[in-house]
C-alpha positions, 0 to 999 in steps of 0.5 A: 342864900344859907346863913354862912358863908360859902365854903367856896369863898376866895379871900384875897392876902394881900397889901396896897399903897397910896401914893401918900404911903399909906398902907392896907395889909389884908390878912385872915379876913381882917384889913389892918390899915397903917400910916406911912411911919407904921402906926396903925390908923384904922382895922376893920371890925371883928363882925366884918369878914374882909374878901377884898380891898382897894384904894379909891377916889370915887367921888372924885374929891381928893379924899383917900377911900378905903373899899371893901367887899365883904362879909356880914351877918344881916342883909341890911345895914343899921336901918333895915326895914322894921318889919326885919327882926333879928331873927330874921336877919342872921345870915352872913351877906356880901356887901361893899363898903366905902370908908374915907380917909380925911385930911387929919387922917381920920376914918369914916364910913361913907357908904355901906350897901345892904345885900347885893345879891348874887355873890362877887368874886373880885373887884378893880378900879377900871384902867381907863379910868380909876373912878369906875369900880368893876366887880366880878359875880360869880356867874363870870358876869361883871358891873360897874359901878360910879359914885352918885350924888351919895353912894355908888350905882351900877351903869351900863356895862356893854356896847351893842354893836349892829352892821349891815352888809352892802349898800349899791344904789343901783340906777333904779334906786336913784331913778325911783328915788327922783321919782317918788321921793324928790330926791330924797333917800331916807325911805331906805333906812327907815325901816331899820332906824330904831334898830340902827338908833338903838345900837351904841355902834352901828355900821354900813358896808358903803359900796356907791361912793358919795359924789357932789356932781351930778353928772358923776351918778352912776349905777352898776358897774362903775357907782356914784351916788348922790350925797342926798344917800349920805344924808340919809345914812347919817340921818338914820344914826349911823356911825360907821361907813364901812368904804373898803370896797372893789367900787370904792375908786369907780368915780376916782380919787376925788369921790373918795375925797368927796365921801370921807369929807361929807361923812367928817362933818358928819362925826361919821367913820370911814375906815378902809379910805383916806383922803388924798391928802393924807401923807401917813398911812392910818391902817384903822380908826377908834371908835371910843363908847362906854369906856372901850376902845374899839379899833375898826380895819377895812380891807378890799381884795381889789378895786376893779382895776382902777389902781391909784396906789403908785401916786395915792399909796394910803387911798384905798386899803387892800387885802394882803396878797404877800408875804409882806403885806401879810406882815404888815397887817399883822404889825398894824393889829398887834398895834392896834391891840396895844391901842385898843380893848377890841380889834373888828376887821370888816373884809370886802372879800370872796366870790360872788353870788357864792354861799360857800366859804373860798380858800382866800377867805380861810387863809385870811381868817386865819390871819387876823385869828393870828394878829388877835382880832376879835369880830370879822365882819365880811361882805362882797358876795352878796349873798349870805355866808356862815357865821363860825367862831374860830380859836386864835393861836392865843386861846381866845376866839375870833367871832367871824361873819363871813359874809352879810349879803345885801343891805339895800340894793336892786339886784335881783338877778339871783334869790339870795341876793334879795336877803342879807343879814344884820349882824348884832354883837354885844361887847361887855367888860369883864375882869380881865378886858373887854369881850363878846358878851352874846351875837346874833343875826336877823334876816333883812329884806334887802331888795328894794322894791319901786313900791316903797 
């Protein structure tokens, strides 16, 4: 940090209201603040070089504030450390500042900061909410900040989002888990919960359908699975069951009745299903964490001929195989857009047992790059397939998953059945909306083995 201020420094013009009528009128790096009539009430400093401004109510009191990203010679406020002398402390810093507006129109400071490290660029109150200020650092990283107690403090800025591919109880899976474990299914996800409980968002593709009659347990080919597997998922802290799958009809329509329900008690997600009786179609649900809004589709290509669509239009929630239905889904995206700050597609598509992308599988990545998702989460094949960024015809990009293999499942008929993925995504607010901030994947043991 030199002693001036950076030649590259942007400073706002501009001029703010209250609701009240109160004016700021920024200009040549002063704040000139004016009452309704236009008499002035309070100007900023000659020390003070202001960058930018905003109308506030942090605190939450109904009391006007006035903030201020500015600059100032000396890293600290009036009680520096007494080791600090003058000398030492001329250079020009970037700090916030926050004056209140009282009742009788007078102006006080609040709250000052000392330096506040790397440079800030810019600087809103979050749409979702105007007592979380967001500020910009030069780096294109951004913070958020609430007021506490006295003076406002940084928060957590990003939500991490983990998903795991197939989970098929197969006949040796329940057998071995009577057997061994008394019914019980938590050996599975053990060794993933502090993965799973780390995650602000974690997700499970749920091939076996959940059934409350016993006689209705299956494996392979047509799956049912005890309700003790749900226990298991929501007691490893899952909180999404992905259900847009081709076994998600294999016990009708009462397992997906059976499911959705178990997992509403349990404040888990279900998208890709709905119940029986819903009379509307809700092409996808909201997950709401850290001030985003995250909406969650789940397509499958298919349901192994079971078909329930003529008398259950909204029970399973399909892959768009016309023109029409291409049309559709993209009118629920754009909608869902207007909804929600992040659009994730989970898609139960692709051939089996192949780590090559199909041709359907382009032509619908193409789709949702052009109805504006954001992450596209693919399972089915059940061995692993690449993990691209696309660009969407909008400028943005797409973060796609092709395809995370097996989670937890007894099939070993092939080698890279035995492995899938976990997939791990971190979404950030930054100036201009939500977006992925970084991605990652880790291998996952998911054969599951008689000796656990």
């Amino acid at each position: 940090m030199g002693k001036g201020i950076p030649l590259h420094v942007r400073w706002n013009e501009t001029k703010r209201y209250t609701g009240s009528g109160i004016a700021g009128i920024l200009k040549n790096k002063k704040l000139v603040v004016t009452l309704p009539g236009g008499e002035k009430l309070w100007e900023s400093g000659k020390e003070y070089k202001i960058q930018d401004f905003l109308f506030s109510d942090l605190d939450g009191n109904g009391q006007t504030e006035i903030l201020l990203l500015l600059w100032k010679k000396g890293i600290y406020g009036k009680a520096r450390p007494f080791w600090i002398t003058d000398n030492e402390d001329d250079r020009y810093s970037q700090h916030i500042f926050i004056y209140e507006i009282s009742e009788d129109n007078e102006v006080r400071q609040k709250w000052c900061a000392s330096y506040i490290g790397e440079e800030m660029t810019r600087m809103k109150l979050m749409e979702q909410n105007d007592k979380i200020l967001l500020t910009e650092r030069i780096s294109g990283n951004s913070t958020l900040w609430i007021w506490n107690s006295f003076g406002i403090k940084s928060i957590k800025n990003d939500v991490k989002l983990v998903a795991f591919g197939d989970n098929l109880i197969h006949k040796e899976i329940y057998e071995y888990a009577n057997m061994k474990h008394g019914g019980n299914y938590d050996f599975l996800y053990e060794p993933f919960v502090s993965e799973i409980q780390s995650a602000d968002i974690a997700s499970i593709q749920l091939e076996s359908i959940l059934v409350n009659n016993e006689e209705a347990v299956g494996g392979y080919p047509s799956f049912g699975s005890p309700m003790a597997v749900g226990q298991a998922i929501a007691g490893a802290g899952f909180d999404v069951a992905v259900c847009g799958s081709n076994h998600a009809l294999d016990r009708g329509i009462t397992g997906i009745d059976d499911t959705v329900s178990f997992f509403e008690k349990e404040n888990i997600l279900t998208p890709g299903v709905q119940k029986s009786s819903d009379t509307e179609y809700k092409p996808y649900v909201i997950k709401a964490c850290n001030g985003m809004k995250i909406a969650l589709f789940s397509y499958t290509y298919g349901t192994n001929g079971y078909d329930a669509k003529d008398e259950y239009p909204y029970i399973v929630h399909y892959l768009p195989s016309s023109q029409k239905e291409r049309a559709k889904v993209l009118e629920d995206m754009e909608t869902a857009g207007k909804e929600a700050d992040i659009l994730v597609v989970f898609a139960h598509w692709g051939e089996e047992y192949q780590a090559e992308v199909s041709k359907q599988q382009e032509e619908l990545a193409e789709l949702f790059a052009e109805g504006g998702a954001d992450i596209v989460i693919g399972t089915h094949p059940h061995v692993t397939q690449k993990v691209e960024e696309k660009n969407r015809p909008d400028g943005k990009k797409m973060l796609i998953f092709y395809s995370l293999g097996n989670f937890r499942a007894y099939q070993g008929l092939h080698d890279n059945t035995k492995t899938g993925l976990e997939a791990i995504i971190y979404l950030e607010h930054s100036y201009d909306g939500v977006r992925v901030k970084s991605y990652e994947t880790r291998d996952v043991e998911a054969f599951v083995k008689h000796s656990e």
